[in-house]
C-alpha positions as CSV (number, residue, x, y, z in Angstrom):
1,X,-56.1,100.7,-73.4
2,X,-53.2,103.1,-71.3
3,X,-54.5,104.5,-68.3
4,X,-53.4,108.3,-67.9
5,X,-53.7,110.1,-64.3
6,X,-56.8,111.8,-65.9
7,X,-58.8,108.8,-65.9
8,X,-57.2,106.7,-62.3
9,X,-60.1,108.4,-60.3
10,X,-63.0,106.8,-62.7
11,X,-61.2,103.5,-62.9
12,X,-60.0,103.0,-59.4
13,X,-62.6,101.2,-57.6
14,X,-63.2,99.2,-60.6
15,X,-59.5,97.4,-59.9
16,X,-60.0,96.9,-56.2
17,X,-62.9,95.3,-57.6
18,X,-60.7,93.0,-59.8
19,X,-57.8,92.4,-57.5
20,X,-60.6,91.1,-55.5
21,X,-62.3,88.6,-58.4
22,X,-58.6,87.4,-59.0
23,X,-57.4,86.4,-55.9
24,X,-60.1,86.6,-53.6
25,X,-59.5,88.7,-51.6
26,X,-59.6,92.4,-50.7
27,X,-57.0,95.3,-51.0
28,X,-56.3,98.1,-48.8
29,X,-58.0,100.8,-50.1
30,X,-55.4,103.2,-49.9
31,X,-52.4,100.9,-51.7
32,X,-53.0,101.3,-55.3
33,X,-52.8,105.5,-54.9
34,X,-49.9,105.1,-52.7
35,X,-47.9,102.7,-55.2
36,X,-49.1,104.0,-58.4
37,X,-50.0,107.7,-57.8
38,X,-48.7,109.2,-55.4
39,X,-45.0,107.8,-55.2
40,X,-43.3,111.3,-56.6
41,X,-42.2,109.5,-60.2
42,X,-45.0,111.3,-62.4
43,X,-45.2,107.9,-64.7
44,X,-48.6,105.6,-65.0
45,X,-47.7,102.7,-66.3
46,X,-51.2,100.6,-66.6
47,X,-52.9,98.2,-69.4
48,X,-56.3,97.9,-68.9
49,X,-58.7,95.1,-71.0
50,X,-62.0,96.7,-70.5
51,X,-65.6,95.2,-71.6
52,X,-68.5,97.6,-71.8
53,X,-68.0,98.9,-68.0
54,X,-66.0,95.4,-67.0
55,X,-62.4,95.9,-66.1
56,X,-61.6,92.1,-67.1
57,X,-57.6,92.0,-66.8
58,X,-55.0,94.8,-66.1
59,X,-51.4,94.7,-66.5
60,X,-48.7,97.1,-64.8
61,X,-45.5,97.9,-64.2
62,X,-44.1,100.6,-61.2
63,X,-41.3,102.9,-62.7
64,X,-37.6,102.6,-61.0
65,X,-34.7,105.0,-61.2
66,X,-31.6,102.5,-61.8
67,X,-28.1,103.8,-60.8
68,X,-25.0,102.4,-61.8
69,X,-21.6,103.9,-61.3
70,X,-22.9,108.0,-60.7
71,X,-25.6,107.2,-63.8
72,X,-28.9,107.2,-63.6
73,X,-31.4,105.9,-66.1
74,X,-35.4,105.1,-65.9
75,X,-36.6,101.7,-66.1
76,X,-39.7,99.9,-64.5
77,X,-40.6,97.1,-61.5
78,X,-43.5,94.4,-63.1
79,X,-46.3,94.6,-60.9
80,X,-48.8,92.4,-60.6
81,X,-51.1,91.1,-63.2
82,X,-55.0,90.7,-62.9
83,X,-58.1,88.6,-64.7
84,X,-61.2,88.1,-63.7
85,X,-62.3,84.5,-63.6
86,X,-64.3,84.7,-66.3
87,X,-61.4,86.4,-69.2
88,X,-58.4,83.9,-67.7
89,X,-57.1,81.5,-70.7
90,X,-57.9,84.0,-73.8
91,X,-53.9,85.4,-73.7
92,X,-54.8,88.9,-71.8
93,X,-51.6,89.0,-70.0
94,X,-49.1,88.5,-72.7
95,X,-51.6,90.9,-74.7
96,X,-51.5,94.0,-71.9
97,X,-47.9,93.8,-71.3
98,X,-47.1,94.2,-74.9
99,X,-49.0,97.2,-75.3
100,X,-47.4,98.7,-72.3
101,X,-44.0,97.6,-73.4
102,X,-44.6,99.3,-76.7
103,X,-46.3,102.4,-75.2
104,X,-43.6,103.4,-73.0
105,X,-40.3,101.9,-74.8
106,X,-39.5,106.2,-75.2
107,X,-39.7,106.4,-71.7
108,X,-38.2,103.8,-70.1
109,X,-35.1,100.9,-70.7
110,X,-35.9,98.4,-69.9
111,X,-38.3,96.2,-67.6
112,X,-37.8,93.9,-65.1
113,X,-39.2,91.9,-61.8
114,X,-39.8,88.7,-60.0
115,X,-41.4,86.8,-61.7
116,X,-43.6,84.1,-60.2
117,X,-43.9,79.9,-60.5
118,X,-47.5,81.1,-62.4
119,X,-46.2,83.8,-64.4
120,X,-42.6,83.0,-65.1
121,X,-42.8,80.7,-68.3
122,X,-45.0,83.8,-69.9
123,X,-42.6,86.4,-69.3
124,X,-40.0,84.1,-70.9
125,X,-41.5,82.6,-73.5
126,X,-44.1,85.1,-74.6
127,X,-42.7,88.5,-73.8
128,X,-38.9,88.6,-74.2
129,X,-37.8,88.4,-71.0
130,X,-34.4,86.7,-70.2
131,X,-33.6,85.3,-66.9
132,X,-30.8,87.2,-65.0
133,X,-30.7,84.7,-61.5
134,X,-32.4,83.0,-58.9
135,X,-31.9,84.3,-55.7
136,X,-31.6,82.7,-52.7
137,X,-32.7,83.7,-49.4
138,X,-30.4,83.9,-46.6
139,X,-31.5,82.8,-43.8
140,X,-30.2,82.6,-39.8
141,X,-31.8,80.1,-37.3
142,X,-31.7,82.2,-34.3
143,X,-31.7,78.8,-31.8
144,X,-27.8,78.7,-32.8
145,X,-27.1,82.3,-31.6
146,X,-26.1,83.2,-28.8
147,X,-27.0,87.4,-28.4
148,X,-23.9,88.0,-26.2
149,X,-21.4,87.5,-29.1
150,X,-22.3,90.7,-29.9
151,X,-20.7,93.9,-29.0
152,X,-22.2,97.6,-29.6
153,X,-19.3,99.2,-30.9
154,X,-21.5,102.0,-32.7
155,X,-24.6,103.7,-31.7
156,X,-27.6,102.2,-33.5
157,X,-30.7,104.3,-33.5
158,X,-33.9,104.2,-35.4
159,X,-35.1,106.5,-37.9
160,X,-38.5,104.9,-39.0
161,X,-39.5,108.6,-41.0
162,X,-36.5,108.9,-42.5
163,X,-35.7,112.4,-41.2
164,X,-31.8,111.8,-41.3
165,X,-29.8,112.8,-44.1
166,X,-29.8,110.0,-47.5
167,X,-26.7,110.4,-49.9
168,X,-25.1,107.5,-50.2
169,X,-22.5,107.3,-52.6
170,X,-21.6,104.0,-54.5
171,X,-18.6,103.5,-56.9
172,X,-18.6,99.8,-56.9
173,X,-19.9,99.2,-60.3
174,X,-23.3,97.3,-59.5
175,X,-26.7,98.4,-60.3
176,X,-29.3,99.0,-57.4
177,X,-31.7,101.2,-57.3
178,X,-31.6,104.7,-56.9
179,X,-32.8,105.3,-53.3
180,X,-33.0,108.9,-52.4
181,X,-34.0,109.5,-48.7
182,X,-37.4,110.9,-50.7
183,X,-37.6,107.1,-52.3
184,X,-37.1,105.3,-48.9
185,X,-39.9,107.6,-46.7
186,X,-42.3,107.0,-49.9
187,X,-41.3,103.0,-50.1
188,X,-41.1,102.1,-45.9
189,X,-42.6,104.7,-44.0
190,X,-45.3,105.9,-45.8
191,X,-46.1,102.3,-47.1
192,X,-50.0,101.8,-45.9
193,X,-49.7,97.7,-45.9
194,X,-46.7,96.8,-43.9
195,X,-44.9,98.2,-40.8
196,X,-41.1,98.4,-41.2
197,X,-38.7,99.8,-38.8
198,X,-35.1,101.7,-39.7
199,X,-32.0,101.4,-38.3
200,X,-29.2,103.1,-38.7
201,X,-25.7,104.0,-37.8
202,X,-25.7,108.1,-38.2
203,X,-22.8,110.6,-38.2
204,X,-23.6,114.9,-37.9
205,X,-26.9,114.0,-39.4
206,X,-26.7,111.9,-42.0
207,X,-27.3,108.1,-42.0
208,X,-23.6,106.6,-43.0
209,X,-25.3,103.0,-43.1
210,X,-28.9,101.6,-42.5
211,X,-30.9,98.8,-42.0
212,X,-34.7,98.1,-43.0
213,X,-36.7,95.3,-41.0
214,X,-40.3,94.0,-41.4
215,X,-41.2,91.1,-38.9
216,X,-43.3,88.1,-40.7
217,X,-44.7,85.6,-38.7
218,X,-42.3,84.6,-36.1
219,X,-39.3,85.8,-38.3
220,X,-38.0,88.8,-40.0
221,X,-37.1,89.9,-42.9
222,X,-34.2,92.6,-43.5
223,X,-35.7,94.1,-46.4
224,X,-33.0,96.7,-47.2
225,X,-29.3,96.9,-46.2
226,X,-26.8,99.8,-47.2
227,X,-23.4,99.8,-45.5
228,X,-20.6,102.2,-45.6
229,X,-17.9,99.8,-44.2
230,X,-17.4,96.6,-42.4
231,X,-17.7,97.7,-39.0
232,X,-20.8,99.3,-39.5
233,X,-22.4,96.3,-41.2
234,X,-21.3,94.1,-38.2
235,X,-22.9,96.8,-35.8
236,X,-26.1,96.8,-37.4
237,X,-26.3,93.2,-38.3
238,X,-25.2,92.1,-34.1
239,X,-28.2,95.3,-33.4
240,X,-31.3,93.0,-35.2
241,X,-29.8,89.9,-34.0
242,X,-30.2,90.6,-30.4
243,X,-33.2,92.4,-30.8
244,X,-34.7,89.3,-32.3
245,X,-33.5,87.0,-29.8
246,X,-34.6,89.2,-26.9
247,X,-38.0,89.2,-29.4
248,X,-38.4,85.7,-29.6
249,X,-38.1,85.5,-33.1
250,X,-36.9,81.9,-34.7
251,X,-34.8,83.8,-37.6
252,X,-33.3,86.4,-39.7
253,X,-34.2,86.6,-43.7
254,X,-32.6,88.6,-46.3
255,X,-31.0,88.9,-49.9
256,X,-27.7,89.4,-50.8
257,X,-25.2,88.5,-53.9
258,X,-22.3,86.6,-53.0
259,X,-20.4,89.6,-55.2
260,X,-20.7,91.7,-52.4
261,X,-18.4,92.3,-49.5
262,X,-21.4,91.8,-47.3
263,X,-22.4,88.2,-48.2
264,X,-18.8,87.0,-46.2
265,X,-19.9,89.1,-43.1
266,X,-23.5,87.3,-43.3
267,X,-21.6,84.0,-43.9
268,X,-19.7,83.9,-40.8
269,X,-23.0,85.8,-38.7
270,X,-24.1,82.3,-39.5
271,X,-26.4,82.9,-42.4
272,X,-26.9,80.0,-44.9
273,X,-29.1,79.8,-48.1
274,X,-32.3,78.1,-48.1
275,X,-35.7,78.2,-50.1
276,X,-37.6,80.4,-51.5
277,X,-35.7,81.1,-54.6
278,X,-36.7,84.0,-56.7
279,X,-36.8,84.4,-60.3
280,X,-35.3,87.7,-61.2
281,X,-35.4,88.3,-64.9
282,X,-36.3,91.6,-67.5
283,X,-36.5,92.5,-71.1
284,X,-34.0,95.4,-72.0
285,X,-36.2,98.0,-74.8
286,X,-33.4,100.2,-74.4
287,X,-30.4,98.5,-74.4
288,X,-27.9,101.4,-75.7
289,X,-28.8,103.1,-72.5
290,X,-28.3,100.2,-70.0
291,X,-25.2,99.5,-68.1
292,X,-23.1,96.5,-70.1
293,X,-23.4,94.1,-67.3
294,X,-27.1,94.1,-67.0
295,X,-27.7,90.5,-68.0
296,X,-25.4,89.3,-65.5
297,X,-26.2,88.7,-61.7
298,X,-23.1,89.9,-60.7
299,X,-23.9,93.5,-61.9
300,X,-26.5,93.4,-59.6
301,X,-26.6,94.7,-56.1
302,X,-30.8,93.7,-54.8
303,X,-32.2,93.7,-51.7
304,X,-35.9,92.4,-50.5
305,X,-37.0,95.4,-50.8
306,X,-36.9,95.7,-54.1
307,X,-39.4,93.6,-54.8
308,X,-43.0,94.8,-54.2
309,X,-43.8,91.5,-52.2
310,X,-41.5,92.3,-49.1
């Protein structure tokens, strides 16, 4: 079955209850309203396999305003799937995902993610997807860095709420997605499972470029990077080096295609590419309304964020 809005409140509990019998462990209460109700995009994208009362598997996607080149066009994230113990190996998952990829073809163009080791050879061989890259992490051992390299030739400042002003403008021909300063409060600050912090270089107001961190462990991950120029970058990037150092932290993590002006500044920072490697892949349903480089990586502009596991 779809799950509408009408029916989330009845079947709520009943999927904390299953994100629970697959994977052992328990969900924050308040994360499954935040990503799939109230997140301002009026879409419910949810399978559901349900026996008598049982919830047994449940398939979803999250839906994501791409932007390429001034155009915008609706597609959706895949979210995470769930069985109960007892339903795995009787080809739920392939089953749910086709039923939400034929209930909402109208609606959206296409559907994509990061697939997992587990999941990967499914989404490939059963569903349609195609694989688009595997992205490397860059990553920066902070034991070769020495913090006084670094000079603050722009004022960084936080903006954790996202109060400041959000229009960037991007006319180098990649798709990203469409991040309104609506999208990054509801994605970062308003997030009710992980603690991210914002900086950003601002001019009369409005954020001209911005930086999104999350520590992990004794690291930390940039999750989100928008710059408007290459002194900007540099300020930012020297800001989150020194505050890790002065932190304690052993390193810096982040994405970033080798397409991009950015990856060269990273490069010389030091930054190198090491393991994990992500599957990014998707199945176009749409494809008249997709940009034409959409099967190839170097269309692409991703961050960490992105994802729904950052």
């Amino acid at each position: 079955m779809i799950l509408d809005f009408s029916e989330w409140s009845s079947y709520k509990e009943r999927l904390e209850a299953l994100f629970h019998d697959s994977f052992g462990k328990s969900i924050d209460p308040a994360y499954f309203d935040w990503r799939y109700i109230n997140n301002h995009k009026e879409q419910l994208l949810f399978s559901l396999e349900v026996d008598a009362q049982t919830v047994a598997a449940s398939y979803s996607a999250f839906p994501v305003d791409l932007e390429c080149d001034g155009k915008v066009v609706r597609t959706a994230l895949s979210m995470t799937t769930m069985t109960h113990p007892e339903w795995r190996g009787k080809g739920l998952f392939p089953k749910l995902a086709t039923e939400l990829y034929t209930e909402s073809k109208g609606e959206i163009a296409a559907i994509w993610g990061f697939p997992n080791a587990n999941s990967h050879s499914t989404f490939i061989n059963k569903l349609e997807w195609s694989d688009i890259y595997e992205i490397p992490t860059m990553t920066l051992d902070l034991a070769k860095v020495q913090a006084g390299h670094f000079q603050d030739d722009f004022l960084v400042k936080r903006d954790d709420d996202f109060l400041e002003g959000y229009s960037h403008q991007h006319d180098d021909g990649l798709i990203r997605v469409h991040k309104s300063r609506e999208y990054l409060r509801w994605r970062y600050a308003d997030n009710p499972v992980n603690s991210y912090e914002n900086h950003i270089v601002s001019k009369a107001g409005v954020a001209s470029s911005y930086l999104v961190t999350k520590v992990f462990g004794n690291s930390i991950d940039v999750v989100d990077m928008c710059f408007s120029n290459a002194a900007e970058a540099k300020a930012l990037l020297g800001h989150i080096i020194k505050k890790s150092i002065s932190e304690s932290l052993v390193s810096i993590n982040c994405w970033m295609p080798t397409h991009h002006w950015s990856h060269a500044i990273l490069e010389r920072l030091g930054f190198t590419n090491v393991a994990p490697i992500t599957y990014f892949a998707g199945r176009q349903l749409n494809p008249e309304k997709l940009p034409g480089q959409w099967a190839s990586y170097r269309g692409w502009y991703l961050q960490m964020g992105d994802s729904d596991v950052y």
